[in-house]
Structures are given as structure tokens and as C-alpha cells.
DOVOKE-365790 format. One record per residue (C-alpha): residue in one letter; x, y, z. Coordinates in nm, 4 decimals, decimal comma. Layout:
! residues N
PT / a / X / Y / Z
...
END
This chain:
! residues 259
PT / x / 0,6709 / 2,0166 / -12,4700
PT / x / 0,4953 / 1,7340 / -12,2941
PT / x / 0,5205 / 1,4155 / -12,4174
PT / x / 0,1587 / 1,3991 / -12,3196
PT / x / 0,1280 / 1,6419 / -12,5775
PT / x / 0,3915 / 1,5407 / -12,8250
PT / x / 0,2328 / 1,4724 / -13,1561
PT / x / 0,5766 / 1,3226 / -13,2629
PT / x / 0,4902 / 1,0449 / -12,9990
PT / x / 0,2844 / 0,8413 / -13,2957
PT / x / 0,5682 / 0,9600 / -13,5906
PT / x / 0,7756 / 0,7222 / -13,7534
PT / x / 1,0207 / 0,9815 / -13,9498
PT / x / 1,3727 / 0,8165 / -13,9744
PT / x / 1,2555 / 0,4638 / -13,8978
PT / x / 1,3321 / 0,1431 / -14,1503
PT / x / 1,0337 / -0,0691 / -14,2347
PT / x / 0,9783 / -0,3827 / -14,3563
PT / x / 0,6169 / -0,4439 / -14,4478
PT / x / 0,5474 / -0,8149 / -14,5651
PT / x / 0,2149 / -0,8610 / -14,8328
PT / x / 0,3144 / -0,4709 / -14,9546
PT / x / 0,1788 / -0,5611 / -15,3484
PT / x / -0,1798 / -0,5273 / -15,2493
PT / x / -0,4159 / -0,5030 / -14,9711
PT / x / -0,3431 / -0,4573 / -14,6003
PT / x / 0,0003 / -0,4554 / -14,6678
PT / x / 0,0216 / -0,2457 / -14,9545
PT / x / -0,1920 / 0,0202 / -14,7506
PT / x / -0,0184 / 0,0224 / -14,4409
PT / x / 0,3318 / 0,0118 / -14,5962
PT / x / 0,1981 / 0,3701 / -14,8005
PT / x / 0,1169 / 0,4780 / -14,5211
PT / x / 0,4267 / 0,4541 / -14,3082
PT / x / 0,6391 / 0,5712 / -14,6434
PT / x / 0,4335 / 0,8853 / -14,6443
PT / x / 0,4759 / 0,9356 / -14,2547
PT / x / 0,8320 / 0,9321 / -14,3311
PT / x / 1,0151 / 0,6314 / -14,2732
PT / x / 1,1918 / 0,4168 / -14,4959
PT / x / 1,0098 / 0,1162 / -14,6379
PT / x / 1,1044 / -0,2291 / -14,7540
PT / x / 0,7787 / -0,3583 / -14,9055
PT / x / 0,8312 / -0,7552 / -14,9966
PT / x / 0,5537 / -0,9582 / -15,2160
PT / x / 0,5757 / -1,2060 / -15,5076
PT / x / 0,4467 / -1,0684 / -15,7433
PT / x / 0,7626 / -0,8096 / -15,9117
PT / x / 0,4869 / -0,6229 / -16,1332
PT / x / 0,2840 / -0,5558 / -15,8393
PT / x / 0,5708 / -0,4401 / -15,6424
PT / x / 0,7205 / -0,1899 / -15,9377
PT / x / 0,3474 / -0,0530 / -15,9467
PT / x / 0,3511 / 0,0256 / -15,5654
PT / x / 0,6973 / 0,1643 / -15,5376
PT / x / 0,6124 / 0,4246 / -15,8716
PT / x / 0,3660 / 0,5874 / -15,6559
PT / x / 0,6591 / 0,7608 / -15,5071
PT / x / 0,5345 / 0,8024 / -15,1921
PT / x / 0,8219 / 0,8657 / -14,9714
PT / x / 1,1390 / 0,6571 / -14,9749
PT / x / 1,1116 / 0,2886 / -15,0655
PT / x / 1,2885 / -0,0298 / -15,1715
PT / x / 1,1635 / -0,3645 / -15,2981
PT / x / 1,1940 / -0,7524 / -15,1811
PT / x / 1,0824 / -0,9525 / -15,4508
PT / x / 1,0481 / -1,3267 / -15,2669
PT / x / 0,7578 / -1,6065 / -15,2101
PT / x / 0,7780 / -1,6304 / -14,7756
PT / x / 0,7871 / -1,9627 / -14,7340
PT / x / 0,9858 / -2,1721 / -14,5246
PT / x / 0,9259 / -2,4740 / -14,6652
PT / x / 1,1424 / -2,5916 / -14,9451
PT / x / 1,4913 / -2,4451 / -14,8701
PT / x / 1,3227 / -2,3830 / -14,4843
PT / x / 1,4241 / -2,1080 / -14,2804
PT / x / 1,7378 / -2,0292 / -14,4937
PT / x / 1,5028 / -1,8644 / -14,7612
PT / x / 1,3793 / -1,6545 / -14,4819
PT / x / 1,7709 / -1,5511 / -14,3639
PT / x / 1,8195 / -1,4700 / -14,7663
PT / x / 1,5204 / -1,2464 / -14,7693
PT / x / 1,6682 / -1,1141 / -14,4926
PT / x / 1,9724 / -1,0326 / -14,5799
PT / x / 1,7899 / -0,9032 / -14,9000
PT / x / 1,5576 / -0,6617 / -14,6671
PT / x / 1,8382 / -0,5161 / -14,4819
PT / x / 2,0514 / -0,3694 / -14,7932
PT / x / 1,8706 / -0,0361 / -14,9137
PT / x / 1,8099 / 0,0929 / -14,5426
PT / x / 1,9694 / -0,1490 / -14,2401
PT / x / 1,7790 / -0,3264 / -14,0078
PT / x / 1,4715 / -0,2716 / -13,9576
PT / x / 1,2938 / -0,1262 / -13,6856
PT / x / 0,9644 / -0,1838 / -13,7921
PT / x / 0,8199 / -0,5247 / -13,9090
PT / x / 0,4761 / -0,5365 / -14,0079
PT / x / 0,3757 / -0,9250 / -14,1151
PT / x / 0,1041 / -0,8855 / -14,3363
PT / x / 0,1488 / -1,1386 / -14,5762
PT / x / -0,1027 / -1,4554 / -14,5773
PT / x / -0,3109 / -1,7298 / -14,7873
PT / x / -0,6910 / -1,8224 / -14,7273
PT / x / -0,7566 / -2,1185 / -14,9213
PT / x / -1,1323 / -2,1255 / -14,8103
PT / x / -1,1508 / -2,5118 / -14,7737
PT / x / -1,4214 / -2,6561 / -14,5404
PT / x / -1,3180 / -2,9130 / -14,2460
PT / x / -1,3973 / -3,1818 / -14,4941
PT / x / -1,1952 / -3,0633 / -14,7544
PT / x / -0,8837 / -2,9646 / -14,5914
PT / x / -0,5770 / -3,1062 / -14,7715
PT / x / -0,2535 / -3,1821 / -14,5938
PT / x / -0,0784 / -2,9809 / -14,8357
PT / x / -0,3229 / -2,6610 / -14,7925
PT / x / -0,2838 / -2,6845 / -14,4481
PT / x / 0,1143 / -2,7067 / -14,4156
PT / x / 0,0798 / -2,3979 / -14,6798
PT / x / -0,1524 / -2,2262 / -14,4574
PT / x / 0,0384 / -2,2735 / -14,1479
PT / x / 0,3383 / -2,2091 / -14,3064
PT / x / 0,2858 / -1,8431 / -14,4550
PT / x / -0,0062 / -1,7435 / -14,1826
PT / x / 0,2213 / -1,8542 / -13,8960
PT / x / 0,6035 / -1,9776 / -13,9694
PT / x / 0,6650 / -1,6835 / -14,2200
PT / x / 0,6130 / -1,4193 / -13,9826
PT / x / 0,8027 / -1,6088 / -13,6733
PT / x / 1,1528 / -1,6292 / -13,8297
PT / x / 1,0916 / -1,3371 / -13,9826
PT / x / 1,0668 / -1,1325 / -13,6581
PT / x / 1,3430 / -1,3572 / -13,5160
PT / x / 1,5536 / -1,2730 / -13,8291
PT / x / 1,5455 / -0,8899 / -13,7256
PT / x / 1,4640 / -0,8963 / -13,3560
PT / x / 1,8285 / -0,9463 / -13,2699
PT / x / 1,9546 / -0,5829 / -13,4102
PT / x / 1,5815 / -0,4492 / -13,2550
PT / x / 1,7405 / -0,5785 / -12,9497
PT / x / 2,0776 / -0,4481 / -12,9483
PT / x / 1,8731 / -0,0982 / -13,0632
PT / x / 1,7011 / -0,1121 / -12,7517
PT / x / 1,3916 / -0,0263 / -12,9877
PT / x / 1,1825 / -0,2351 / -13,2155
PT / x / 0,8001 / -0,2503 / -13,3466
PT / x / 0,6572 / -0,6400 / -13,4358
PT / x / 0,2900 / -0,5841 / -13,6042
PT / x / 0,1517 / -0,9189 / -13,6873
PT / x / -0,1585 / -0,9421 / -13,8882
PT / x / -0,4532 / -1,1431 / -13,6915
PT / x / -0,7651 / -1,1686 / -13,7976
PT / x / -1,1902 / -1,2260 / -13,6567
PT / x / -1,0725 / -1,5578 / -13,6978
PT / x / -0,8451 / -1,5171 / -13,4039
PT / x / -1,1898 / -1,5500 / -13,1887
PT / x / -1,4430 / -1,6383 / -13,4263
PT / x / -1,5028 / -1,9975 / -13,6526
PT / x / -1,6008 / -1,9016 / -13,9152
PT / x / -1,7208 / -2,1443 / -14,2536
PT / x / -1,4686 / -2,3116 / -14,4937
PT / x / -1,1843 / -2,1284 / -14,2277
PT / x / -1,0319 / -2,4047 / -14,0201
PT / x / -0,6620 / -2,4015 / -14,1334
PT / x / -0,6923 / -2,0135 / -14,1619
PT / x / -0,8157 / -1,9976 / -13,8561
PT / x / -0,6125 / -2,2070 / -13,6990
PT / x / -0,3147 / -2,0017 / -13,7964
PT / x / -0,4615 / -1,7040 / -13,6873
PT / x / -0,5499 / -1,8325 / -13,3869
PT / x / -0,1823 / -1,9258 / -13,3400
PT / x / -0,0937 / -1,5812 / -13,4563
PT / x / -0,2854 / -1,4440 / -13,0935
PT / x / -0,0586 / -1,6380 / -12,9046
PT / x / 0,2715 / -1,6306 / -13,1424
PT / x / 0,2409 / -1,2059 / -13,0505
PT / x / 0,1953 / -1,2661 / -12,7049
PT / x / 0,5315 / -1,4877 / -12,7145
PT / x / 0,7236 / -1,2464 / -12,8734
PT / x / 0,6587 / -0,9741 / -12,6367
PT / x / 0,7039 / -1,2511 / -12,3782
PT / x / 1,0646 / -1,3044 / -12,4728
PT / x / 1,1631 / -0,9083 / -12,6260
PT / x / 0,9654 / -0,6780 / -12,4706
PT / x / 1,2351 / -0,6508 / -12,1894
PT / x / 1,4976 / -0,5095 / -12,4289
PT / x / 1,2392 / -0,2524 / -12,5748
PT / x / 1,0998 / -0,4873 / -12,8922
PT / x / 0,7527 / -0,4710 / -12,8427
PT / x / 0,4878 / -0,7390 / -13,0394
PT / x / 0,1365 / -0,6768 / -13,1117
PT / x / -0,1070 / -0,7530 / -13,3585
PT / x / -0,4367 / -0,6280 / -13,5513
PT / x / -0,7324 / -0,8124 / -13,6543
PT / x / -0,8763 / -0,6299 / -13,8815
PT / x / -1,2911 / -0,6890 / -13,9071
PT / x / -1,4336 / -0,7297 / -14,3278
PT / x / -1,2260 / -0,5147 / -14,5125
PT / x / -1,2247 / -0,5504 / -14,8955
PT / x / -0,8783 / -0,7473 / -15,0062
PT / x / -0,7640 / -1,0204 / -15,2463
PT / x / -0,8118 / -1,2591 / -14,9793
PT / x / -1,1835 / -1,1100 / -14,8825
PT / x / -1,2720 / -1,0761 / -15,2928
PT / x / -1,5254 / -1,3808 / -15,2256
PT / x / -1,6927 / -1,2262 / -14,9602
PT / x / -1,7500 / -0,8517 / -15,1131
PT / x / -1,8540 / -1,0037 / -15,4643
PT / x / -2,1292 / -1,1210 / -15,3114
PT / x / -2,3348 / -0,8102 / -15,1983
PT / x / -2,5756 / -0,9957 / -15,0030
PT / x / -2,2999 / -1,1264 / -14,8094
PT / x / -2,1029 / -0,8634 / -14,7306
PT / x / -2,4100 / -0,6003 / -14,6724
PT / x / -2,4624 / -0,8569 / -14,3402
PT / x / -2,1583 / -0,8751 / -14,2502
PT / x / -2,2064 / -0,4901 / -14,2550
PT / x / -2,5339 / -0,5087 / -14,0763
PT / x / -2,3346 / -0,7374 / -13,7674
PT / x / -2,0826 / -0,4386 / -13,7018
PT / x / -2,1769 / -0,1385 / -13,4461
PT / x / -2,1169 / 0,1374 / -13,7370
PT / x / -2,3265 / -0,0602 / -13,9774
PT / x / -2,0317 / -0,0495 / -14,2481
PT / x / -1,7805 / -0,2788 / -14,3589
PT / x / -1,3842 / -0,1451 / -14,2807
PT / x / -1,1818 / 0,0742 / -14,5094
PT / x / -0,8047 / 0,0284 / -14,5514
PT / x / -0,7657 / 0,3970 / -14,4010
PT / x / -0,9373 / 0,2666 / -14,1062
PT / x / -0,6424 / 0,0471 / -14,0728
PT / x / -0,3210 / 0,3126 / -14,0680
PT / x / -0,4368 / 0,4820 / -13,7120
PT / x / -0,3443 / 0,1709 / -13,5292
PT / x / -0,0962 / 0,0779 / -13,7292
PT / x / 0,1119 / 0,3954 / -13,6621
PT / x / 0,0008 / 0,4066 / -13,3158
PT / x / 0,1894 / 0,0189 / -13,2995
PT / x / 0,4405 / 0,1325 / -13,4955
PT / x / 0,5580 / 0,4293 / -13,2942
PT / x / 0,6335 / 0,5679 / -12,9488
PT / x / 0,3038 / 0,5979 / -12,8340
PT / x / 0,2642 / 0,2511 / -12,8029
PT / x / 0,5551 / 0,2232 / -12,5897
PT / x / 0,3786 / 0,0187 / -12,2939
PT / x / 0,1959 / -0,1768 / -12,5356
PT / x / 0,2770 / -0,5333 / -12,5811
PT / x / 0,1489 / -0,8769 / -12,6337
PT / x / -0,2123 / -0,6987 / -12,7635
PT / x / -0,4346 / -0,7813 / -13,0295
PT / x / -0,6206 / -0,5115 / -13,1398
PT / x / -0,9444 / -0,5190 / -13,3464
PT / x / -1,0418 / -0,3009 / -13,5777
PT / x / -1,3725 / -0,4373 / -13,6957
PT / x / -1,6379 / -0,1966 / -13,6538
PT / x / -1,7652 / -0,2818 / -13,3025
PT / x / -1,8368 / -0,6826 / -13,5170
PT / x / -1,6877 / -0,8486 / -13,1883
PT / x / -1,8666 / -0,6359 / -12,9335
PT / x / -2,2155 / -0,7545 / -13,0342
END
């Protein structure tokens, strides 16, 4: 058959995963999502009780990282020991998905120093060494998928979102220097920003109706995202179909940056 035509192009069946933020939200969704596509997936949060309750789904095979990504403290060794801890139910890898994060909402004039290291540090550092922890075996592989987790903010200013944005921001140009420096030996980098999509982090924004039906109303479809929406381009990223894809970041916001 064709590859053109090769549905298995955008499968994921016998890959390792490690999907950051997997308790709730993004991650959780798009860590389901690859398990029940097939492959084998790490999910890391923590919060243990959240974990337990997303690996009983049983939705394909699964393992569980309980750790707090930081890499402040004990620095970038914590992020080697989760590591090490990620690698022991499957192996390496070949799929990292960073979708871990904070949003402490504070406005310019409120900024702390210590909210913003912490901002920087999960939104940005985290997933850096994380991807540097693993790219080496991606590299050896000659295969690897890098899925960082952007964000409207990547573009857009938004209020009470200058540390978050600022990390996301850097997360535009962090994706674009890891497929700068791997893409040659087949790890490829690329990131999604998704548009309003109803999460811990977003819980501000969608208990305010008002609020989030015109956020709705600034999209092309008229309709605030779905987590479903999000596990197309994720797999697409994920698999071979992406395979001269690199250094992107997609949006998947409804058409809310097109207007």
C-alpha cells in the first residue's frame, strides 16, 4: 500500500510515551488518547490520587510517575530522577508530550519574583531538560516525537498573563531550538497552542459564562475547544505522518487567531 494511503502513517502502536500534566486536563486527555491508540504510556503529575484515578480507567497499557517537575530545589537532578523513574515500566521513550504548567494569573503589577521563577521554571525549564533527558536514546533510535504545550499566549497578551506568557512565548522558540539541534538525527519538536479549552488552569475563565461565551463569540466556529479537538494533532505530531514536521507551532483554537 501507499504510504500516501497508509492509515498506519498517524498510529502510534508499540511506541513508549511519556505524557507530563497526565492527572487532569490536556495532559490527562492526550495521554488517554495515545494509551488507547496503542502505545505505552508513562503519565507523570503530583497529585498520586489523581494519577491512580487515570490509570484505573484501563485504557490501554500504562504506568505512573508520581513527581512535582521542578528544577529548582535539587535542580536538574530531580529531573534525571524522574527520569530514570519514567524509563523503568517501558524504556525510553519515544514520545514526550510536555503538558504540564502553572498560571498564577498575576497582573504586571503584581508579579512576584517567586511566581515568576515558578512560572518560568515549570512552563519553560521543566520541559527543556526533560526533552534533553530522553532526546539522547531518541537520537541513537533515529526516531523521536517532542510535543510541547504552547499556548494563545505564545502571540497574544493577554490580562493578569505576563509571566505565563512570557514562558509560553519562550516555549515558541524553545520548540524551534530543539528541532534546530535534533531534527537531523530524526527527533522532531513541535508544539500546540491550544485556543479556550476548559482545564484547571482555564476554571476562572469558564466559571464565568459571560466570559467565556466571548471568548466563544472571537473564534471562527463560534465555540470554545473540546479536549477531543486536541488528540487529532496530537497523534498527527506524535506519529509518522508528521515526519517533515519540525520546529511548528500549531493552533488549535477555533479560527481565534485568524480574526
Amino acid at each position: 500500500m501507499s504510504q500516501l494511503h497508509d492509515q498506519n502513517m498517524f498510529g502510534v502502536s508499540g511506541k513508549i510515551a511519556c505524557v507530563t500534566g497526565a492527572s487532569s486536563g490536556i495532559g490527562r486527555a492526550l495521554a488517554t488518547a495515545l494509551a488507547e491508540a496503542g502505545a505505552s504510556v508513562v503519565g507523570v503529575a503530583r497529585r498520586a490520587d489523581a494519577l491512580a484515578d487515570w490509570q484505573d480507567e484501563k485504557r490501554g497499557e500504562t504506568a505512573v510517575v508520581c513527581a512535582s517537575l521542578s528544577t529548582q530545589g535539587g535542580g536538574v537532578q530531580d529531573i534525571s530522577e524522574t527520569a530514570a523513574q519514567v524509563r523503568k515500566p517501558f524504556g525510553n521513550p519515544d514520545i514526550l508530550i510536555n503538558a504540564a504548567g502553572v498560571n498564577l494569573r498575576q497582573t504586571a503589577d503584581d508579579v512576584t519574583h517567586e511566581g515568576w521563577a515558578q512560572t518560568l521554571d515549570v512552563n519553560l525549564s521543566v520541559p527543556f531538560f526533560l526533552a534533553q533527558a530522553f532526546a539522547g536514546a531518541m537520537r541513537q533510535k533515529g526516531w523521536g516525537r517532542i510535543v510541547n504545550i504552547a499556548s494563545l499566549q505564545t502571540e497574544r497578551a493577554f490580562p493578569g498573563g505576563i509571566a505565563y506568557g512570557a514562558s509560553k512565548a519562550a516555549i515558541g522558540q524553545v520548540t524551534r531550538a530543539m528541532a534546530e539541534a535534533w531534527s537531523v538525527d530524526g527527533v522532531l519538536a513541535n508544539a500546540i497552542a491550544p485556543g479556550f479549552f476548559p482545564t484547571e488552569l482555564t476554571g476562572p475563565v469558564f466559571d464565568d459564562p459571560k466570559r467565556a461565551s466571548r471568548n466563544a463569540a472571537q473564534t471562527c466556529m463560534n465555540r470554545n475547544g473540546e479536549l477531543s479537538d486536541l488528540v487529532g494533532p496530537a497523534l498527527f505530531f506524535c506519529s509518522e505522518a508528521s515526519r517533515y514536521v519540525t520546529g511548528q507551532v500549531l493552533y488549535v483554537d477555533g479560527g481565534y487567531t485568524a480574526k
